[in-house]
PyMOL commands that place a pseudoatom at each C-alpha (Angstrom):
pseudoatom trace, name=CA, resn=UNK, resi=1, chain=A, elem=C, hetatm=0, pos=[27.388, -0.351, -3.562]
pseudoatom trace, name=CA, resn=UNK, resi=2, chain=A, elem=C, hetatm=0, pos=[27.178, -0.266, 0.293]
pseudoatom trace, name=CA, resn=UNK, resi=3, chain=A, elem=C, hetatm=0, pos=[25.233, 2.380, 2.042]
pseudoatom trace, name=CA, resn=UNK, resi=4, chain=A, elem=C, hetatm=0, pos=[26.719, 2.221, 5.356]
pseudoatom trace, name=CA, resn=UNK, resi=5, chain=A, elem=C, hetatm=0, pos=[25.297, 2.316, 7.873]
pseudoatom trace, name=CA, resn=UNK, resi=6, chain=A, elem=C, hetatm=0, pos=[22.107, 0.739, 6.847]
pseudoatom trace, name=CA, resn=UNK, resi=7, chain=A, elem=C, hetatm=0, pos=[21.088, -2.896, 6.779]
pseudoatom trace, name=CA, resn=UNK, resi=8, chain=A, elem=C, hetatm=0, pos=[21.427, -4.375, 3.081]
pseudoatom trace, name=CA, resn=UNK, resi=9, chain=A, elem=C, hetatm=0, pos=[22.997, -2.803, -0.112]
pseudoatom trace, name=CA, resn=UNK, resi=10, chain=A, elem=C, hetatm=0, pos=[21.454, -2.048, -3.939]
pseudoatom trace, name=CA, resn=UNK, resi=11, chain=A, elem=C, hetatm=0, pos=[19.073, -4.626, -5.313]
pseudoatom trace, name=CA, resn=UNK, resi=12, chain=A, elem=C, hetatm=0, pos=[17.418, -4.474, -1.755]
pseudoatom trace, name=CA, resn=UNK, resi=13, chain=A, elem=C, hetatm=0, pos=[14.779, -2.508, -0.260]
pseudoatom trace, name=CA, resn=UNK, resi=14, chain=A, elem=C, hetatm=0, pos=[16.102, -2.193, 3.089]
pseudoatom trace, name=CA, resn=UNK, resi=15, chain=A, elem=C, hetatm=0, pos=[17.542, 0.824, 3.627]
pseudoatom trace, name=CA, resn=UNK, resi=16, chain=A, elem=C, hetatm=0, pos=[20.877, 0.289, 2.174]
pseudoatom trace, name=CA, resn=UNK, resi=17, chain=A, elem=C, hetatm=0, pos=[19.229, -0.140, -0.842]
pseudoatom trace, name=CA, resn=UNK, resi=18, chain=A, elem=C, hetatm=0, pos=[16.727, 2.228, -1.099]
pseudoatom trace, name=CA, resn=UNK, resi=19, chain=A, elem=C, hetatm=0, pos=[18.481, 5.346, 0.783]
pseudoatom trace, name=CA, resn=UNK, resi=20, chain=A, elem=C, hetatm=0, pos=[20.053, 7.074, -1.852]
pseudoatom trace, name=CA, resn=UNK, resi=21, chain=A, elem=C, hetatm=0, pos=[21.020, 11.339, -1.244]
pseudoatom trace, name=CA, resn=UNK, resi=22, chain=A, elem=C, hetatm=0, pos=[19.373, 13.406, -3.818]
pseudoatom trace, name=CA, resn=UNK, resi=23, chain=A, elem=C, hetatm=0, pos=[21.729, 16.914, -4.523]
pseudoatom trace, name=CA, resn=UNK, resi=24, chain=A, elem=C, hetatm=0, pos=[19.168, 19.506, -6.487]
pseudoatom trace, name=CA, resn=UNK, resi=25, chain=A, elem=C, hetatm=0, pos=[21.026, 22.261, -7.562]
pseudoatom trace, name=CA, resn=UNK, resi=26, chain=A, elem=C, hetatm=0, pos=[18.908, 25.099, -9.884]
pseudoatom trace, name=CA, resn=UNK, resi=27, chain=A, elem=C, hetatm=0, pos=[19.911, 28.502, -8.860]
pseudoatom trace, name=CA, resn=UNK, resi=28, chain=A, elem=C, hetatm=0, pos=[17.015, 30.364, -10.433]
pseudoatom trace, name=CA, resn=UNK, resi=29, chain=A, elem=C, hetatm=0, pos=[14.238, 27.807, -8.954]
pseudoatom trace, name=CA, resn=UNK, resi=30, chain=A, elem=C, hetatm=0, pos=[15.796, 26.840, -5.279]
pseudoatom trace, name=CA, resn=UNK, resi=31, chain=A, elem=C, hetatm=0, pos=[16.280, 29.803, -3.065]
pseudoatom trace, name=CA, resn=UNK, resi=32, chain=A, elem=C, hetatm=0, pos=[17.753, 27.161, 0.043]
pseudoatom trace, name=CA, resn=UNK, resi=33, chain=A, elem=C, hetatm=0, pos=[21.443, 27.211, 0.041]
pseudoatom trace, name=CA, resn=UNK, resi=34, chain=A, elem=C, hetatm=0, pos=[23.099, 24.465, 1.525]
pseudoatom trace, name=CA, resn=UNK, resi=35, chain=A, elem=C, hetatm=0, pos=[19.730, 22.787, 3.337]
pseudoatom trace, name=CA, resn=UNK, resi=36, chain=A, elem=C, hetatm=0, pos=[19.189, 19.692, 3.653]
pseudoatom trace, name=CA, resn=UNK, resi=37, chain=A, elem=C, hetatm=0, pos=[15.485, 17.924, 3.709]
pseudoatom trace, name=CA, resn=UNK, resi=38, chain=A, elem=C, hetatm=0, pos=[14.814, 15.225, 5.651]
pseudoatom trace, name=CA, resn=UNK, resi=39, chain=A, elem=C, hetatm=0, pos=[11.582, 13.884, 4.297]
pseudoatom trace, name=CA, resn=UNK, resi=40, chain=A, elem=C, hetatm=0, pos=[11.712, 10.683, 2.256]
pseudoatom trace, name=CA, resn=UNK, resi=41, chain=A, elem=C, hetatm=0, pos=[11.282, 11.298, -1.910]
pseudoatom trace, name=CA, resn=UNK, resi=42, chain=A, elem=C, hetatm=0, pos=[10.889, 8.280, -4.666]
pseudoatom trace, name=CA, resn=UNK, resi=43, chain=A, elem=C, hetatm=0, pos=[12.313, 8.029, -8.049]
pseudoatom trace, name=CA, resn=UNK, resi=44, chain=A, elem=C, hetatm=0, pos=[8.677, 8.018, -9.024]
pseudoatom trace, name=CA, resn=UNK, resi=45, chain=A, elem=C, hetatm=0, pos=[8.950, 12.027, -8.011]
pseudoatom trace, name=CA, resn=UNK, resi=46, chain=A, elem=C, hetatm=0, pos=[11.106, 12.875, -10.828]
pseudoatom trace, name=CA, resn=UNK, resi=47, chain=A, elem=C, hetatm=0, pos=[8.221, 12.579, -13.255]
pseudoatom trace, name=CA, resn=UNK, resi=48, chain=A, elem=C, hetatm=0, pos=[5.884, 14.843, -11.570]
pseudoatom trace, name=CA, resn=UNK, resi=49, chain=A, elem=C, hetatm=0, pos=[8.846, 17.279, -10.816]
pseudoatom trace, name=CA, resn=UNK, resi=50, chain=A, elem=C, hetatm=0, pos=[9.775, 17.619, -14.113]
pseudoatom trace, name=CA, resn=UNK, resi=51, chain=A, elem=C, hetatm=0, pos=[6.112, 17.688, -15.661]
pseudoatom trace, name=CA, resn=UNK, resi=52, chain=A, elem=C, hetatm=0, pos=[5.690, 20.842, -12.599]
pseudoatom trace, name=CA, resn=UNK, resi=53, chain=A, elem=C, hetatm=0, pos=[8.527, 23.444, -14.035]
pseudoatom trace, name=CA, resn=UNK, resi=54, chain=A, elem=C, hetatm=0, pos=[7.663, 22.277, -17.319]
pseudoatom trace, name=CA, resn=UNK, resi=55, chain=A, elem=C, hetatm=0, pos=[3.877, 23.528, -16.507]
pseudoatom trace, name=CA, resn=UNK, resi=56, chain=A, elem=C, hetatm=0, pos=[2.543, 20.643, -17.370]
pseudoatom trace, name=CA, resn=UNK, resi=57, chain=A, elem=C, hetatm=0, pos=[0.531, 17.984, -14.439]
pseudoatom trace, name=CA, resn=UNK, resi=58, chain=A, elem=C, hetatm=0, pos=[1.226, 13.973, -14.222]
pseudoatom trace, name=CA, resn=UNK, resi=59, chain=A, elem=C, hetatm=0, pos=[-0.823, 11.081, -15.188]
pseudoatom trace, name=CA, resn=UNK, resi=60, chain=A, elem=C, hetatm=0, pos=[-3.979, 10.938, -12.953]
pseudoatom trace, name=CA, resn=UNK, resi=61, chain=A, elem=C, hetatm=0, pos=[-3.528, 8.716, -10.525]
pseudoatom trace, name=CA, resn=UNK, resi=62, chain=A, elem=C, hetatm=0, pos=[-0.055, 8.777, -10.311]
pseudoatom trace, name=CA, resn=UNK, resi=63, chain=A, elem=C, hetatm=0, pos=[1.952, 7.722, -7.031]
pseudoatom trace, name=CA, resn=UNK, resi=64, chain=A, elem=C, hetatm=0, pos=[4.730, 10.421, -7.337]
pseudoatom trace, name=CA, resn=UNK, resi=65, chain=A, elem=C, hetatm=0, pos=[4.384, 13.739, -5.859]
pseudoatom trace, name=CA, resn=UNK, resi=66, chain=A, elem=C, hetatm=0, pos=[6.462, 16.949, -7.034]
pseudoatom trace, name=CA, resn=UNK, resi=67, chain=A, elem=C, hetatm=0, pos=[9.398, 17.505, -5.099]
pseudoatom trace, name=CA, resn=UNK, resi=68, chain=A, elem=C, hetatm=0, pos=[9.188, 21.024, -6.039]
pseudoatom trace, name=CA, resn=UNK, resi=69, chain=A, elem=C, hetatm=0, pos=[7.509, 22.339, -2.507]
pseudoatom trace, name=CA, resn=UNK, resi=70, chain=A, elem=C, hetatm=0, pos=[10.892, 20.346, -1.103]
pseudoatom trace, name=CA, resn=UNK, resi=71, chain=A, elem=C, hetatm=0, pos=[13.079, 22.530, -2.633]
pseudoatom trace, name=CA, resn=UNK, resi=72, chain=A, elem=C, hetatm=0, pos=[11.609, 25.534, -0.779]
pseudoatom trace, name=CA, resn=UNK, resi=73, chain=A, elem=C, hetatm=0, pos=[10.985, 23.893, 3.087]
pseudoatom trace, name=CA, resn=UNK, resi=74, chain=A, elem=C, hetatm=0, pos=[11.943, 20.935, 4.602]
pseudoatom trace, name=CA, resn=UNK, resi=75, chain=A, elem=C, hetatm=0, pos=[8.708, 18.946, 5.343]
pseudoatom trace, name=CA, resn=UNK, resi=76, chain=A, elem=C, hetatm=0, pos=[6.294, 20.392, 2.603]
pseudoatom trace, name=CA, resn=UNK, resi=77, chain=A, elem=C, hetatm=0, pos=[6.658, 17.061, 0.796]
pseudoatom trace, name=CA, resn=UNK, resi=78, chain=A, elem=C, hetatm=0, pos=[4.540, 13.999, 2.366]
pseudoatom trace, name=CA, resn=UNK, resi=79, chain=A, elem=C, hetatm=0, pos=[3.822, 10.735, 0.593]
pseudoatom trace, name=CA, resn=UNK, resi=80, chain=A, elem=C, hetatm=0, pos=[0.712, 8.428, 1.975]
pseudoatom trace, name=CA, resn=UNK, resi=81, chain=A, elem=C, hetatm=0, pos=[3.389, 5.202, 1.676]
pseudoatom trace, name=CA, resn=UNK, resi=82, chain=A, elem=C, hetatm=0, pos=[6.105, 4.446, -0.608]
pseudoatom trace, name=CA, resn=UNK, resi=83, chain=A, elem=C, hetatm=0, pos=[6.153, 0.711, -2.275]
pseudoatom trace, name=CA, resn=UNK, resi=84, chain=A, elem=C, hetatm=0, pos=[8.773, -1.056, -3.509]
pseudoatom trace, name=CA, resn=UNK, resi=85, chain=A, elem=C, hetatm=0, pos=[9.066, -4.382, -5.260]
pseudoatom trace, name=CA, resn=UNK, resi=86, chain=A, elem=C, hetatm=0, pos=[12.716, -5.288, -6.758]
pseudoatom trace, name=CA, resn=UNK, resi=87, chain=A, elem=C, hetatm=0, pos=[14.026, -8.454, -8.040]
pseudoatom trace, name=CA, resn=UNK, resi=88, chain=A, elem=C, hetatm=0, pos=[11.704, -9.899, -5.713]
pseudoatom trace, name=CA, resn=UNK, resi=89, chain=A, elem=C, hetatm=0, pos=[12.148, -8.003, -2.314]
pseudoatom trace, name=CA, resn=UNK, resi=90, chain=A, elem=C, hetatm=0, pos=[9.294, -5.984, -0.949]
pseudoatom trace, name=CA, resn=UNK, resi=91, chain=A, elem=C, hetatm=0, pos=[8.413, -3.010, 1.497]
pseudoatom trace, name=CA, resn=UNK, resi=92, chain=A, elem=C, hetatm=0, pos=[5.708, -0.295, 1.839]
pseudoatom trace, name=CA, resn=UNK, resi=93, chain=A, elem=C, hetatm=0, pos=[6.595, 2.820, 4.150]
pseudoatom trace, name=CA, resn=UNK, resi=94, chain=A, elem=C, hetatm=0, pos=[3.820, 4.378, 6.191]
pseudoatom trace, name=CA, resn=UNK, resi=95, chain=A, elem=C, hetatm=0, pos=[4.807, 7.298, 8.142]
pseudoatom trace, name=CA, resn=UNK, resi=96, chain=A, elem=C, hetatm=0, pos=[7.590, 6.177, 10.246]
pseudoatom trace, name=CA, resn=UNK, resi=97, chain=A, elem=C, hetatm=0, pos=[7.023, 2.333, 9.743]
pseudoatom trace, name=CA, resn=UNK, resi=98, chain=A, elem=C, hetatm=0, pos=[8.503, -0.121, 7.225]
pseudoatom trace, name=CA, resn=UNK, resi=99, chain=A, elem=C, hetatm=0, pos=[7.883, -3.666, 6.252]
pseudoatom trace, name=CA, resn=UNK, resi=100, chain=A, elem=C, hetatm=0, pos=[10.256, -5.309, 4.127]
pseudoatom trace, name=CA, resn=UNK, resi=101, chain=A, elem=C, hetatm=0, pos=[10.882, -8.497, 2.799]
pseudoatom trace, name=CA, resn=UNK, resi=102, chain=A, elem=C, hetatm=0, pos=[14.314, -10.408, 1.510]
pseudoatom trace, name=CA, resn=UNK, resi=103, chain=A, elem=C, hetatm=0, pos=[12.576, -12.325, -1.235]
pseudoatom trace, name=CA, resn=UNK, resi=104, chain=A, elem=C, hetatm=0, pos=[9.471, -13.499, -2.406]
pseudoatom trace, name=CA, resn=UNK, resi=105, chain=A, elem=C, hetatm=0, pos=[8.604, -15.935, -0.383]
pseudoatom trace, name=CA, resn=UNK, resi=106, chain=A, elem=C, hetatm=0, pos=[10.366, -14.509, 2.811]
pseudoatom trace, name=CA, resn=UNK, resi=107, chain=A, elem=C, hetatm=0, pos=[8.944, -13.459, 6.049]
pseudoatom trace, name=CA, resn=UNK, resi=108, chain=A, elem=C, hetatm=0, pos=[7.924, -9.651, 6.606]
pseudoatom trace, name=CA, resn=UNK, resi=109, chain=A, elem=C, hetatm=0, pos=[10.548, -7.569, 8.999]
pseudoatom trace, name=CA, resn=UNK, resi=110, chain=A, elem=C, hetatm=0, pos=[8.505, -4.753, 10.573]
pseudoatom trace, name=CA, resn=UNK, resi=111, chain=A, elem=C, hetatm=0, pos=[10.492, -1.660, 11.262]
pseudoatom trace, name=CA, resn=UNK, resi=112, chain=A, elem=C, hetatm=0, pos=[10.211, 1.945, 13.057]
pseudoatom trace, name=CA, resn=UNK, resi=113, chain=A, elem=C, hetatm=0, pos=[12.551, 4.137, 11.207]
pseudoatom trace, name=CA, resn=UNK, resi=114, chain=A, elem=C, hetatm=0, pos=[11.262, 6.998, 13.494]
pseudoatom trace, name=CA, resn=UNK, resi=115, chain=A, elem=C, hetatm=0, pos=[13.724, 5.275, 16.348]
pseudoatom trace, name=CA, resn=UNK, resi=116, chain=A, elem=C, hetatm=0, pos=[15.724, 2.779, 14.374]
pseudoatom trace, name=CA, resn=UNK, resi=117, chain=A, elem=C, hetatm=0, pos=[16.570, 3.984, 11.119]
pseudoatom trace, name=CA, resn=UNK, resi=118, chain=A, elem=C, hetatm=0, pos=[19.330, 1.456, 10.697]
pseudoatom trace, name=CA, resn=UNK, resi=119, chain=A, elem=C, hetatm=0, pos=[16.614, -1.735, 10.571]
pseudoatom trace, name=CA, resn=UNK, resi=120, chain=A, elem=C, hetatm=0, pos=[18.154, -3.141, 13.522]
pseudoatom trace, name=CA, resn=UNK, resi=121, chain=A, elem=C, hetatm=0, pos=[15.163, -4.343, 16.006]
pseudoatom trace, name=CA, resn=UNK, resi=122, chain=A, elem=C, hetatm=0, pos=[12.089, -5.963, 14.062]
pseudoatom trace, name=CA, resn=UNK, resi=123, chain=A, elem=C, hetatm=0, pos=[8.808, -5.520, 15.404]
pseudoatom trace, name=CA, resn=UNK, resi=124, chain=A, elem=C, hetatm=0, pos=[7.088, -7.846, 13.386]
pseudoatom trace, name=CA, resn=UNK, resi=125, chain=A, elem=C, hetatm=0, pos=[6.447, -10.318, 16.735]
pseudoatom trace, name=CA, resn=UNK, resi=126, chain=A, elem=C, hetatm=0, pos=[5.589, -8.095, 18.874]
pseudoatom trace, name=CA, resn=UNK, resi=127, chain=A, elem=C, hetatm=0, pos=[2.962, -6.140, 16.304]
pseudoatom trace, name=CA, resn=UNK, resi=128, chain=A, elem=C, hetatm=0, pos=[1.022, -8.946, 14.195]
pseudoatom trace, name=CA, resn=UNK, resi=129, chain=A, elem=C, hetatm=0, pos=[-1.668, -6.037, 13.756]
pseudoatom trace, name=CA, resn=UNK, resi=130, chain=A, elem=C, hetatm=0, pos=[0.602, -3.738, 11.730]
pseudoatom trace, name=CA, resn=UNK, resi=131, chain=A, elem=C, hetatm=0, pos=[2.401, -6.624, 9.911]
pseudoatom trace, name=CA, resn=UNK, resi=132, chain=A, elem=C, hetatm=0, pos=[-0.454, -7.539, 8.612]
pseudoatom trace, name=CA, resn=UNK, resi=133, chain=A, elem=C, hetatm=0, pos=[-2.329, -3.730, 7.979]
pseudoatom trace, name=CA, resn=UNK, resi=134, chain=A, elem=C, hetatm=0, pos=[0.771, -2.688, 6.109]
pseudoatom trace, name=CA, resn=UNK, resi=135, chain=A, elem=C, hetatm=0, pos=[0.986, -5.980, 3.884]
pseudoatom trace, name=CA, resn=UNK, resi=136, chain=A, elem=C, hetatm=0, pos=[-3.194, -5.607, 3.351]
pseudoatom trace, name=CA, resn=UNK, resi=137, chain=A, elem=C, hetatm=0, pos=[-1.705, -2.261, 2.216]
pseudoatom trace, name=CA, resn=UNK, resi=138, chain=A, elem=C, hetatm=0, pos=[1.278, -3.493, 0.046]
pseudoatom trace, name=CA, resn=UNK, resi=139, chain=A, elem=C, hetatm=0, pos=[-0.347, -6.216, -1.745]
pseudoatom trace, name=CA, resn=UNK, resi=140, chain=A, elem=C, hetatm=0, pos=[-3.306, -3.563, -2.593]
pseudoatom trace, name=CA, resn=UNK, resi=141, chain=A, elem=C, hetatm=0, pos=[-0.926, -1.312, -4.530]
pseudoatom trace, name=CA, resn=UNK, resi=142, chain=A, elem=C, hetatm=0, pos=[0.557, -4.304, -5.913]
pseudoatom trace, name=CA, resn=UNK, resi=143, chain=A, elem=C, hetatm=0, pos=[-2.426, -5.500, -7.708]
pseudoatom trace, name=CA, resn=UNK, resi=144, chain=A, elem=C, hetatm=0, pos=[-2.974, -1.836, -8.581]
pseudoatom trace, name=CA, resn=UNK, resi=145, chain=A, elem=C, hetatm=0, pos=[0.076, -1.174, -10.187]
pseudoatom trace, name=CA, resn=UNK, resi=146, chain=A, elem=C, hetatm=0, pos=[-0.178, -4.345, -12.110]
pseudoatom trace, name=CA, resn=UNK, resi=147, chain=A, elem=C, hetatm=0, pos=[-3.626, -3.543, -13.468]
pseudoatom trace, name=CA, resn=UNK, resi=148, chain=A, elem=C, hetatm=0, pos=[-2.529, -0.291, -14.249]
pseudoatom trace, name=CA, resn=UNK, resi=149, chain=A, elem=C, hetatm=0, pos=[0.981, -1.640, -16.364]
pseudoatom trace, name=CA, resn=UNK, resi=150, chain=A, elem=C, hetatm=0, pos=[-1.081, -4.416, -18.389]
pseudoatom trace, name=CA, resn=UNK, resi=151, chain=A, elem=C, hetatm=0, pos=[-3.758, -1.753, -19.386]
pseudoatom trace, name=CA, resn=UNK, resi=152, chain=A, elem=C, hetatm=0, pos=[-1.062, 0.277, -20.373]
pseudoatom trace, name=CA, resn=UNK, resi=153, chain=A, elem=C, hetatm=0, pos=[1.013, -2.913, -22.069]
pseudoatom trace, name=CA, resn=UNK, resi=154, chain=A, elem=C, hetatm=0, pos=[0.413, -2.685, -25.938]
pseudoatom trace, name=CA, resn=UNK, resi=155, chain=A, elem=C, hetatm=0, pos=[-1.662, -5.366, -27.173]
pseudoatom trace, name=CA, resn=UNK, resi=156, chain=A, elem=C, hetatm=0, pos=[-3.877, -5.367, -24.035]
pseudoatom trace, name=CA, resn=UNK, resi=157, chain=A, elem=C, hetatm=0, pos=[-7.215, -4.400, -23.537]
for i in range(1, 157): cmd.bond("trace and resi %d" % i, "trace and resi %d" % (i + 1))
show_as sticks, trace
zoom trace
């Protein structure tokens, strides 16, 4: 699938890969009528969504937020980053920037989506600072998340 007209396509984390629309419809839950939200939500929401209107709360600790408040204004829903890792490619979001990576072993690209949403100019050169504060950042969560799967992983203790 292509997701013109950003950089990349499924399997990647630019965003042609990760920019996917999200169409809610629940008439008795979302009052907003043809509105559109323009803050970023992760697959990792749909947990914590569903465990809201069920009336039930997500794992502590958990990286997904409820997209419930999104459903009623634009902007109530703000994540601290959003991390990927896919068949090797990498990126955390902060805010407005993105780092990504084609590959494992590939260089960072730094992007601000706040002015170039298509991944078109990287920064990475001209900010070493933020390269390396947002992969300080990335490789934290990774460890995190992988400490948190192999506790989880039967047999493991």
């Amino acid at each position: 699938m292509a997701n013109t007209p950003f950089r990349r396509h499924k399997t990647w984390v630019h965003e042609g890969g990760i920019s996917t629309p999200l169409i809610a419809h629940w008439p008795r839950g979302i009052a907003a009528r043809g509105e559109l939200r323009h803050r970023p939500g992760h697959v990792i929401d749909v947990v914590p969504t569903l465990l809201e209107l069920a009336g039930g709360k997500p794992a502590e600790g958990s990286p997904g937020r409820s997209l419930v408040p999104a459903f009623a204004r634009d902007g109530a829903m703000v994540h601290e980053y959003l991390w990927w890792q896919h068949e090797g490619n990498r990126a955390i979001r902060v805010g407005d920037w993105k780092l990504v990576a084609a590959g494992e072993k590939a260089a960072w690209e730094l992007f601000d989506l706040g002015s170039d949403r298509g991944e078109t100019a990287d920064l990475a050169a001209k900010n070493p600072g933020k390269v390396r504060e947002l992969e300080a950042l990335w490789t934290a969560r990774r460890d995190e998340f992988y400490a948190q799967a192999r506790a989880n992983a039967p047999g493991e203790k």
